[in-house]
Steps between C-alpha positions, in 0.01 A plus 500: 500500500201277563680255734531892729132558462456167622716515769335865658177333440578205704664708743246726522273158542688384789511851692102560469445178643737595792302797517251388485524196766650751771204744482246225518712344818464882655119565374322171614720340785553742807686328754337477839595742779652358846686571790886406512610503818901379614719498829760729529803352644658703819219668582374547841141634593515718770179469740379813658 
């Protein structure tokens, strides 16, 4: 019985820290906003 206890603490350990790591990577680093911009292939403008 101990070596479960263990094991869900150390589980439970390794899945806070996950937690933990992905809500500080969405709370303090916002990724920076720019335009994407790609060719289209067959595609003719038409000019009016």
């Amino acid at each position: 019985m101990p070596s479960l206890i263990r094991f869900v603490i150390f589980t439970g350990f390794i899945v806070g820290m996950g937690y933990g790591g992905l809500y500080v990577l969405a709370t303090y680093f916002e990724p920076e906003p720019k335009e994407i911009t790609k060719s289209l292939r067959n595609v003719k403008l038409r000019a009016n």
